[in-house]
C-alpha positions in Angstrom: 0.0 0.0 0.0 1.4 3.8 -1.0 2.2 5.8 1.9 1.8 9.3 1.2 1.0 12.7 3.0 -2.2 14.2 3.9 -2.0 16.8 0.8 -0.1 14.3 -1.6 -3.8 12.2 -1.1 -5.6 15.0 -1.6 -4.3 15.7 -5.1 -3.7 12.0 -5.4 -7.5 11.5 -4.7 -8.4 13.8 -6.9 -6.5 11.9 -10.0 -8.1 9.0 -9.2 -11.5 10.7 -9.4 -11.1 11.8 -12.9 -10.2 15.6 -12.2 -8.3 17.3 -14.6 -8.7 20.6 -13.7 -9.1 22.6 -10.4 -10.6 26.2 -10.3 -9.0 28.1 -6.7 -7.0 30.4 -4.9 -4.3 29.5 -2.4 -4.2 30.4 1.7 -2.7 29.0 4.7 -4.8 26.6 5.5 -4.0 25.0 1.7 -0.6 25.6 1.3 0.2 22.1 1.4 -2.0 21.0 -1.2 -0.8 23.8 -2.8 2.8 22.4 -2.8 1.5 19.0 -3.8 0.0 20.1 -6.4 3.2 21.9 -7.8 5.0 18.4 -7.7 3.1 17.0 -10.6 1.2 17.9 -13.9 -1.9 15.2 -14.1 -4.2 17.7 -12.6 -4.3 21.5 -13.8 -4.9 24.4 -11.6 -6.8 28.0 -13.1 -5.6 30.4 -10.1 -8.6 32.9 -9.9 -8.7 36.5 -8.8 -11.6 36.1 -6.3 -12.9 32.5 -5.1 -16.6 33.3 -6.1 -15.3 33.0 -9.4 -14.0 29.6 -9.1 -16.9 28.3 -8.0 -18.7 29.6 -11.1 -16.0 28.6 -13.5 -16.2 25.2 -12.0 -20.0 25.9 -12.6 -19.6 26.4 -16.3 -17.2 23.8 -16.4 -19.5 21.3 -15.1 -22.8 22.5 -17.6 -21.0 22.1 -20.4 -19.2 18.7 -19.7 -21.6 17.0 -17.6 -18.3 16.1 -15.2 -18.2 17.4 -11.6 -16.3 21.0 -11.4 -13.7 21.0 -9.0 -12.7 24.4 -6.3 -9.8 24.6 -3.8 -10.3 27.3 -1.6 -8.4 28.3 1.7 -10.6 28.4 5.2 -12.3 31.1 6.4 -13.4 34.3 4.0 -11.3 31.6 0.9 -14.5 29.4 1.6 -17.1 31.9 2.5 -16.3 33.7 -1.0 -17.6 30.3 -2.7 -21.3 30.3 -0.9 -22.6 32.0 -3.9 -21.6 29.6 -6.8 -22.5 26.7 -4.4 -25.7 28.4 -3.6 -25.9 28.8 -7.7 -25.0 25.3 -8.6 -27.4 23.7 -5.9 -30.5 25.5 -7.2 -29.7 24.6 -10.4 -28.5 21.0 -9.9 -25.0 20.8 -11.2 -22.4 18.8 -10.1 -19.5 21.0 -8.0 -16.6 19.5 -5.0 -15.9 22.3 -3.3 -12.5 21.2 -0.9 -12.4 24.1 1.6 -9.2 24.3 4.1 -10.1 24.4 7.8 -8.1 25.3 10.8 -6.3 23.0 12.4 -8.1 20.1 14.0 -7.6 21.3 17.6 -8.8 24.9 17.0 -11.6 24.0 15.4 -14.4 26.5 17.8 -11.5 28.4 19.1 -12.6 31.5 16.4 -8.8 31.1 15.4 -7.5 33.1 12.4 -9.3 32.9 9.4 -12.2 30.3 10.8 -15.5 29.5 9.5 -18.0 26.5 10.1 -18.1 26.1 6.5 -20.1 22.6 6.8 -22.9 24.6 8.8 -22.6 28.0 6.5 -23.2 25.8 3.4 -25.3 23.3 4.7 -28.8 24.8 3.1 -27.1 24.7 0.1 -25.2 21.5 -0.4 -26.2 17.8 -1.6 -23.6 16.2 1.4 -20.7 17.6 3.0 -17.6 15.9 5.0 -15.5 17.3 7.7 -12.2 15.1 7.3 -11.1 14.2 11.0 -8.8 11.8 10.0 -5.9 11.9 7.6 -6.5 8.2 6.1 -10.0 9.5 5.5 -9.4 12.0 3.0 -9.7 9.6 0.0 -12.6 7.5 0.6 -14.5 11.1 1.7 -12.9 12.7 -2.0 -14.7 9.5 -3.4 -17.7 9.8 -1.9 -18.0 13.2 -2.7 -17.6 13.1 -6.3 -20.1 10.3 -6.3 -22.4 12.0 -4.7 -22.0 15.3 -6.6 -22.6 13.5 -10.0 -25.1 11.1 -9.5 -29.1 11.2 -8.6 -30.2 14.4 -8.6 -26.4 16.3 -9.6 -25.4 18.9 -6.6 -22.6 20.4 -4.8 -20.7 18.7 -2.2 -18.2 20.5 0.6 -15.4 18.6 1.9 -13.7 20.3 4.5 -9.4 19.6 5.4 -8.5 20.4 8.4 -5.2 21.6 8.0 -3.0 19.4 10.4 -4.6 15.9 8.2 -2.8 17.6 4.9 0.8 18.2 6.5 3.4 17.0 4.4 5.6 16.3 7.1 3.5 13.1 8.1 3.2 9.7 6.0 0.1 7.5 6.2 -1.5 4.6 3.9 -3.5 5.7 0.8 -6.2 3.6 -0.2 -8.7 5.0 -2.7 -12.0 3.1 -3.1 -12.5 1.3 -6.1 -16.5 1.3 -5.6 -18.8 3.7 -4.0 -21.7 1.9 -1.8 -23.4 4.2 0.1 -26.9 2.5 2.1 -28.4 5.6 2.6 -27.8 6.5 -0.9 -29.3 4.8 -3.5 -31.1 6.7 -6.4 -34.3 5.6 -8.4 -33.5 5.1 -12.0 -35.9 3.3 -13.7 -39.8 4.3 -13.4 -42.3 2.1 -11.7 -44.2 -0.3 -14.5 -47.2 0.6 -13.6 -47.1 4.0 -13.5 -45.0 4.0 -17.1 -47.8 2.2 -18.5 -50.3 4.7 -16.8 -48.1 7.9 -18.8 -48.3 6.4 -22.1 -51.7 5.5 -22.5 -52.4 9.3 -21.1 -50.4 9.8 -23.7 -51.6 8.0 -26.7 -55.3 9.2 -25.1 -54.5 12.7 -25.5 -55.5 15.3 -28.1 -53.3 18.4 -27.0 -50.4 16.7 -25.3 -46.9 19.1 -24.5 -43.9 18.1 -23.3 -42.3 19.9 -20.7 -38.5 19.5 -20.9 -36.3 20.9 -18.4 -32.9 20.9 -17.1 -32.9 17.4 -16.0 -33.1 16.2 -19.4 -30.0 17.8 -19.7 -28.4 16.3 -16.9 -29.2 12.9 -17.8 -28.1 13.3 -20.8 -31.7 12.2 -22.6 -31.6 15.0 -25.4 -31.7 12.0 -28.4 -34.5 9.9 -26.8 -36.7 13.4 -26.3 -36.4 13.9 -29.8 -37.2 10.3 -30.9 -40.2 10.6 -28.4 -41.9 14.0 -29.4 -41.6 13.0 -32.7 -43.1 9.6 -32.3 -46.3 11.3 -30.0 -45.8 14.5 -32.5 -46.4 16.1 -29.8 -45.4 19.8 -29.3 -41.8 20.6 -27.1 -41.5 23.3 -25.2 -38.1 23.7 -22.0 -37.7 25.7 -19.8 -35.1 28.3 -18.9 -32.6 25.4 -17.9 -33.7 22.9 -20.6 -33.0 25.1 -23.4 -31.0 23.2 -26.0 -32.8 19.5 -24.5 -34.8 19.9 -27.5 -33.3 21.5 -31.0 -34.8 25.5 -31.1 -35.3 25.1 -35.1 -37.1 21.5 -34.5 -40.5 22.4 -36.0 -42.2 20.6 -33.2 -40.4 23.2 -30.7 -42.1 26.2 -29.1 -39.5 27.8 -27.4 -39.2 28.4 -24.0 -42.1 29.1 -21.7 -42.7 30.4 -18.3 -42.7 34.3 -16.8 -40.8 35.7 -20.9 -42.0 32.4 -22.7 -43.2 32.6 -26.2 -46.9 33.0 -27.1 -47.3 29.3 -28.5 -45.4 27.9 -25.7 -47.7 29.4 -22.9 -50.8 28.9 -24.6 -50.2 24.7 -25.6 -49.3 25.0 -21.6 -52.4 25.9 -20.8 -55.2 24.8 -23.3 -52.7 21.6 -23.0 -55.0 18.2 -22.2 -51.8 16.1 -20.7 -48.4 17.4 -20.1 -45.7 15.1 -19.6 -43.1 16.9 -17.4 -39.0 15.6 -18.1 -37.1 16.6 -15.1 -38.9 20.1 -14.8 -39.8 21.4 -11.2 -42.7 24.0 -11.8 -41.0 26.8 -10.2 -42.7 29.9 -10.0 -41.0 31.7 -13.2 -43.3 28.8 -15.3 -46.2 28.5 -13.4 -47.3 32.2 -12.6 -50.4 31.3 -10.7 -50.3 27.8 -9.6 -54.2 28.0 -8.8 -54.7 28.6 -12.6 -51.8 26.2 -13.9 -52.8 24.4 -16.8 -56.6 23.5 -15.8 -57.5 21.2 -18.4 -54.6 19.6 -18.1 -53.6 15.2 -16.7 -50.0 15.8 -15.3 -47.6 13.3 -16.2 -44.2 14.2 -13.6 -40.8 12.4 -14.5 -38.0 13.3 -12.1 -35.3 11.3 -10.1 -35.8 13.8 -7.3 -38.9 12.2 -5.5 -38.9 15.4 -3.4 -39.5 17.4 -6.4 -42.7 15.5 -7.6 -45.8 17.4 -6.7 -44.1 19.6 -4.5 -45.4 22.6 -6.2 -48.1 21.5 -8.3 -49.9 18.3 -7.8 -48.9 15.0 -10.4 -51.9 13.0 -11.4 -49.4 10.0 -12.5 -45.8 10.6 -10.7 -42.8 8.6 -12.2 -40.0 8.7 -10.3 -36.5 7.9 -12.4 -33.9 9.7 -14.5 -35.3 10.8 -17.3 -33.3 9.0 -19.8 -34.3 5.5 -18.4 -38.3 6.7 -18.1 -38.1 7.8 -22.0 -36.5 4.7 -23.3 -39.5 2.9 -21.3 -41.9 4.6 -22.5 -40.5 4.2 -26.2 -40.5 0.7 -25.4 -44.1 0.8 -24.1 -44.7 2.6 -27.3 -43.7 0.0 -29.5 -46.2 -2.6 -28.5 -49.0 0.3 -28.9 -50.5 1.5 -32.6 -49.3 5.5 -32.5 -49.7 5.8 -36.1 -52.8 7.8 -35.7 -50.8 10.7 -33.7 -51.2 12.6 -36.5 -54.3 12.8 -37.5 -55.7 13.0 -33.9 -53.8 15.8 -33.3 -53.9 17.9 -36.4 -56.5 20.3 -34.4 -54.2 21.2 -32.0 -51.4 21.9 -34.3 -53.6 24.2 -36.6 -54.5 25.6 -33.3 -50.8 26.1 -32.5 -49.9 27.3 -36.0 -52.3 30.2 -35.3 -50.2 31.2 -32.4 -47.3 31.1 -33.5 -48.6 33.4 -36.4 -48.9 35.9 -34.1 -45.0 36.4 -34.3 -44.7 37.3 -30.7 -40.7 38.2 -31.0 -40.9 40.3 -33.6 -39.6 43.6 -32.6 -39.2 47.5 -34.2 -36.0 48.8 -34.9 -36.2 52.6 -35.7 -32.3 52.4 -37.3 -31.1 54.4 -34.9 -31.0 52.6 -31.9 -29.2 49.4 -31.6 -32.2 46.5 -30.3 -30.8 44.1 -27.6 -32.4 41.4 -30.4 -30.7 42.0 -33.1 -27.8 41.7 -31.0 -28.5 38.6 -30.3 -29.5 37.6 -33.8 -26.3 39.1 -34.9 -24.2 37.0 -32.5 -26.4 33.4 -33.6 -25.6 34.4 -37.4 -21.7 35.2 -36.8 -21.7 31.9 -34.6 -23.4 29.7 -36.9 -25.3 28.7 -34.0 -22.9 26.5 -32.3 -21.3 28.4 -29.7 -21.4 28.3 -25.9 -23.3 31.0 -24.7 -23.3 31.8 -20.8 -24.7 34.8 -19.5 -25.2 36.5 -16.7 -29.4 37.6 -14.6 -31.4 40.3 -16.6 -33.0 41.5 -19.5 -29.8 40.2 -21.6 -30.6 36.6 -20.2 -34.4 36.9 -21.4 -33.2 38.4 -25.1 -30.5 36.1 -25.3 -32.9 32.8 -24.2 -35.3 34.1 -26.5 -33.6 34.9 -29.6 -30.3 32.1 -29.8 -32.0 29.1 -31.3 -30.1 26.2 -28.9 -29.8 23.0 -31.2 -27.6 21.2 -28.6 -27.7 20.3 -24.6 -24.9 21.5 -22.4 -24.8 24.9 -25.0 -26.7 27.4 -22.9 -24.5 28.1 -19.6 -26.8 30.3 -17.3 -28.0 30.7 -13.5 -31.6 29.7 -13.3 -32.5 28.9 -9.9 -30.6 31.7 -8.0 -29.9 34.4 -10.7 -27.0 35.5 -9.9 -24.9 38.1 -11.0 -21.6 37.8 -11.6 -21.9 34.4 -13.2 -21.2 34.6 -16.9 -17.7 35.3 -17.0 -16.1 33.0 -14.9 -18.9 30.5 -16.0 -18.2 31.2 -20.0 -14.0 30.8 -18.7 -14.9 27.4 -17.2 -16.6 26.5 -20.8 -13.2 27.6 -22.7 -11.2 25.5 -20.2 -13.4 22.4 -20.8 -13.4 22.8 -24.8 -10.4 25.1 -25.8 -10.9 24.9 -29.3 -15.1 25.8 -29.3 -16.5 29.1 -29.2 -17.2 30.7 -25.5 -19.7 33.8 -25.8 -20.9 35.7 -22.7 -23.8 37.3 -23.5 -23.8 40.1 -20.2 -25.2 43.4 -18.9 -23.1 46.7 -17.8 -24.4 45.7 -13.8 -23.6 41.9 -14.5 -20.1 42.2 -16.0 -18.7 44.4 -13.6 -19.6 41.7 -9.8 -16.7 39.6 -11.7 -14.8 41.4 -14.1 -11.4 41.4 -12.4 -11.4 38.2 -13.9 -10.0 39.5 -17.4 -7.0 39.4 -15.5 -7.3 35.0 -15.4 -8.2 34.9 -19.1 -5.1 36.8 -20.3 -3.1 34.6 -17.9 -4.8 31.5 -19.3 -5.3 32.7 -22.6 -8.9 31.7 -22.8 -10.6 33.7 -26.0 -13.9 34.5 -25.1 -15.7 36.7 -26.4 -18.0 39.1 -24.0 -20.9 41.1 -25.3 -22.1 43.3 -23.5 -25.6 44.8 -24.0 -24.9 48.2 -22.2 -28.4 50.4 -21.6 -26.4 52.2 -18.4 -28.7 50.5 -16.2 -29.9 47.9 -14.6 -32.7 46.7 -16.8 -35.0 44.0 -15.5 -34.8 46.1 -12.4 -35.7 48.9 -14.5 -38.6 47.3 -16.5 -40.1 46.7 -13.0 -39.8 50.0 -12.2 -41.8 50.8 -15.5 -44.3 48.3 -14.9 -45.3 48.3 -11.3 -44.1 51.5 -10.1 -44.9 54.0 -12.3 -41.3 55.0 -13.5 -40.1 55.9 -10.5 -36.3 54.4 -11.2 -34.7 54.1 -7.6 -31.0 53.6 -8.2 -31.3 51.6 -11.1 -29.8 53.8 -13.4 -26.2 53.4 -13.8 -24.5 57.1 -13.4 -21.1 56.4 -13.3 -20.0 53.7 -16.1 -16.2 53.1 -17.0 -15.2 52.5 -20.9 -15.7 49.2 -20.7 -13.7 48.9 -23.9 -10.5 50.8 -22.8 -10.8 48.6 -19.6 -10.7 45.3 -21.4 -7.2 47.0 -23.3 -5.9 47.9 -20.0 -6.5 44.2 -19.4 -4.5 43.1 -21.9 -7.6 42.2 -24.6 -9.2 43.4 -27.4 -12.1 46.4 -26.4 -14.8 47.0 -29.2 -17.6 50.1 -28.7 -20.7 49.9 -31.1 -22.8 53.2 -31.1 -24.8 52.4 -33.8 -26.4 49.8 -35.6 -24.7 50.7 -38.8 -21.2 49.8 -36.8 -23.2 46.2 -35.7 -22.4 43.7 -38.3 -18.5 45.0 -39.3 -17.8 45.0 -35.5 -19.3 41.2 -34.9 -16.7 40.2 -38.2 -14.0 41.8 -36.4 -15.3 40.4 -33.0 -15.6 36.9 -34.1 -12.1 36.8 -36.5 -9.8 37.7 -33.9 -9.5 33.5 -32.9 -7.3 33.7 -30.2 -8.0 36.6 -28.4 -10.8 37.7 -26.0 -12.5 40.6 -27.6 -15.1 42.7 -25.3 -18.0 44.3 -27.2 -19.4 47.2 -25.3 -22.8 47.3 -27.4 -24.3 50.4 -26.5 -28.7 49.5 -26.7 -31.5 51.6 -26.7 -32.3 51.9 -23.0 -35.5 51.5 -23.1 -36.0 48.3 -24.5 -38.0 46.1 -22.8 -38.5 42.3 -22.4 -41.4 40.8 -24.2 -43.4 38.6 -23.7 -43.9 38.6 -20.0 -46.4 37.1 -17.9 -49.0 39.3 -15.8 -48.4 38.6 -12.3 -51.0 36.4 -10.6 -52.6 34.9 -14.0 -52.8 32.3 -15.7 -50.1 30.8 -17.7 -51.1 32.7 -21.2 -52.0 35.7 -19.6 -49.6 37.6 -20.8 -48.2 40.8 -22.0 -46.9 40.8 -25.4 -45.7 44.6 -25.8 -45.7 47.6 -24.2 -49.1 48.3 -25.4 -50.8 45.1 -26.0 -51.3 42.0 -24.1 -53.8 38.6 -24.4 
């Protein structure tokens, strides 16, 4: 058996787990991991300029893979700095190990230097978390923790290392699991017979069927078998805000996203809908609106490995518990033994029904070619793109345009925070993308408040040469905030308006990038060619919008799912 320190197993551990590359920022309490992980080469370390920003570049890392993102943060304000991008991955269920360094073991509750209870600050927030007491223990609880992270329903773990168990003055045995068995731990993967065979003859039964897809589509990696199944029920797709990209956005059978700035035809099949068959989608409040008026006609078919998650906002009339790629391949095998051929003339109603609302255009927008449009940004960018780049972006009116307006052909393509909106999260999250696939396209489609909670990270992409490229749709305020304000309270605009802005395009130069400003839209397309030629360097467009623009559609707050306003004027 190897005999090793506690820091060599750390980094040891975390070779044997599959890591290749850590996201952190070095203190005392991880010094000697720190000098462990200088001794060899296996496993790659981005050194950050704050720890927030490893955890959300671990985040990005992790959406885009579908591997768990590493962080390796110091104790104290090192792991207090990450309670955002854990807080961000948990909502959002994405796999994250977050190794924090602790005191040492005997001034643990002392309030020594640099001391947090990081296992009880991020306990709300975290799938499982370890505090290593012994030095032997660090690779089973590494193991655990990266089976834990990335399987079930994905989360974050903490594991917190003392720093007397990682001295590499002391030698101890080193014996990594080679299997995981956990009794308290044991997923549901398949769905129950019975209740399969309850969903598809709903199914088959129905006359205005939807499916639902959300992020946990993604996550188990079911994007092929959805296909295979809406086009065998030719049944009409429509994801949310996280599933975006779980089914193709140019699929004719897609109606975009729904929910709170969902499209016309997406809302409206919700509601009018007579079974819905929801694939790893959790009804939150940005889909449901009103959950007293959700969908009223419809049979609710709920797929999900999360039991926890089933009915827990709106009721389930046939629950399935299981990840969603197991549950679709049985009910395509349930399928099989069933004559579906008349799907399509059962449900040619509902798609004339749906043809004549999606001929009401509901993202069409006015440009008086004077003012740049946040859309045609975001047309501009899917054009220049081809459609195949990562996009990540950060909470706000950019999110909405750019969800709305980049058709997402693949999974794992749309990098964003759903659950928690946070701030902050695109650039590191869009660096984490360029670190798991150096030779794709990494876009961060951002806002003037967004950019700046992180931007001291152009500082990591020049060091790691990671050629993003940022646009930035600057109205010199903060504009979901703003549209509120507009909305609800009359105009009155308290301190959302940005007064003070810096030239974000000197500031990227003075970074060491490439700074592009667009006034006009006449400068639009020559400035996306220059944008998207420079290969290998990060380029930031500051794109400067017409500040009023406003996100439509948008649901009316306590209605129904289609009630909704489609402009500033009109609304259904």
């Amino acid at each position: 058996m190897k005999t090793m320190s506690g820091a060599a197993m750390v980094v040891e551990a975390l070779k044997d787990a599959g890591v290749s590359h850590v996201f952190g920022y070095p203190g005392g309490a991880v010094l000697d991991i720190y000098d462990a992980l200088f001794a060899q080469d296996a496993v790659k370390h981005i050194l950050v300029r704050h720890e927030q920003a490893a955890a959300h570049m671990a985040d990005g890392y992790a959406r885009s893979t579908g591997k768990t993102g590493t962080v390796l943060v110091t104790s104290g304000p090192g792991a207090t700095n990450t309670i955002t991008g854990i807080a961000t991955a948990y909502m959002d269920s994405i796999p994250m190990v977050v190794l924090s360094g602790q005191v040492p073991s005997m001034h643990i509750g002392e309030d020594a230097f640099q001391e947090t209870d990081m296992v009880g600050c991020s306990r709300p927030i975290v799938k499982h978390s370890f505090l290593v007491k012994r030095t032997i223990d660090i690779p089973d609880a590494i193991a655990k923790a990266y089976y834990i992270a990335n399987t079930g329903r994905p989360g974050p773990v903490v594991v917190d290392l003392p720093k007397d168990l990682v001295n590499i003055q002391e030698q101890h045995p080193y014996n990594y699991p080679q299997s995981i068995s956990m009794r308290s731990y044991n997923p549901t993967l398949k769905g129950h017979k019975k209740q399969i065979k309850k969903a598809v003859e709903t199914l088959c039964d129905s006359q205005r069927p939807v499916l639902y897809v959300g992020g946990g589509a993604i996550a188990a990696n079911a994007a092929e078998t959805v296909i295979e199944l809406a086009e065998r029920l030719h049944a009409p797709v429509t994801c949310t805000l996280m599933g975006l990209g779980a089914f193709p956005g140019q699929h004719p059978q897609s109606l975009g996203m729904l929910g709170m700035h969902g499209t016309l035809e997406a809302n409206k099949a919700m509601h009018n809908a007579d079974c819905i068959l929801a694939l790893g989608a959790r009804f939150d409040d940005r889909v449901t609106n009103n959950v007293a008026k959700f969908c009223p006609h419809a049979t609710i078919i709920h797929v999900d490995i999360d039991p926890a998650s089933i009915s827990k906002t709106v009721n389930a009339h046939i629950p399935v518990v299981g990840s969603v790629d197991k549950v679709v391949e049985q009910i395509l095998d349930a399928l099989k033994t069933l004559t579906t051929d008349s799907q399509h003339e059962k449900r040619a109603d509902w798609w004339r029904q749906i043809e004549q609302w999606r001929g009401r255009q509901c993202l069409q927008y006015q440009s008086d070619g004077e003012q740049i449009k946040p859309q045609q940004v975001v047309e501009s960018v899917y054009r220049h793109t081809q459609g195949k780049a990562f996009v990540s972006s950060d909470v706000g009116q950019h999110q909405m345009f750019a969800a709305l307006y980049y058709k997402f052909a693949q999974p794992r393509q749309w990098i964003n925070s759903g659950g928690l909106g946070t701030m902050g999260f695109g650039l590191p999250a869009a660096m984490g993308v360029q670190v798991a696939h150096p030779d794709a396209t990494s876009i961060v489609i951002t806002g003037d408040g967004s950019i700046q909670m992180n931007i001291q990270e152009l500082s990591t992409c020049l060091q790691y040469n990671l050629p993003i490229k940022i646009i930035s749709l600057n109205n010199r305020a903060l504009g979901m905030v703003r549209q509120w304000q507009d909305m609800i309270y009359k105009g009155r605009h308290s301190h959302s308006y940005m007064e003070s802005m810096p030239d974000f395009a000197k500031l990227a130069e003075a970074y060491g990038h490439v700074g592009i400003r667009v006034d006009h839209p006449d400068q639009l397309e020559a400035a996306m060619e220059k944008c998207f030629s420079l290969k290998d360097r990060l380029v930031f467009m500051d794109v400067r919008i017409d500040q009023n623009e406003h996100v439509y559609p948008m649901q009316i707050k306590f209605g129904a799912m289609d009630d909704m306003r489609l402009s500033k004027m009109e609304r259904t």
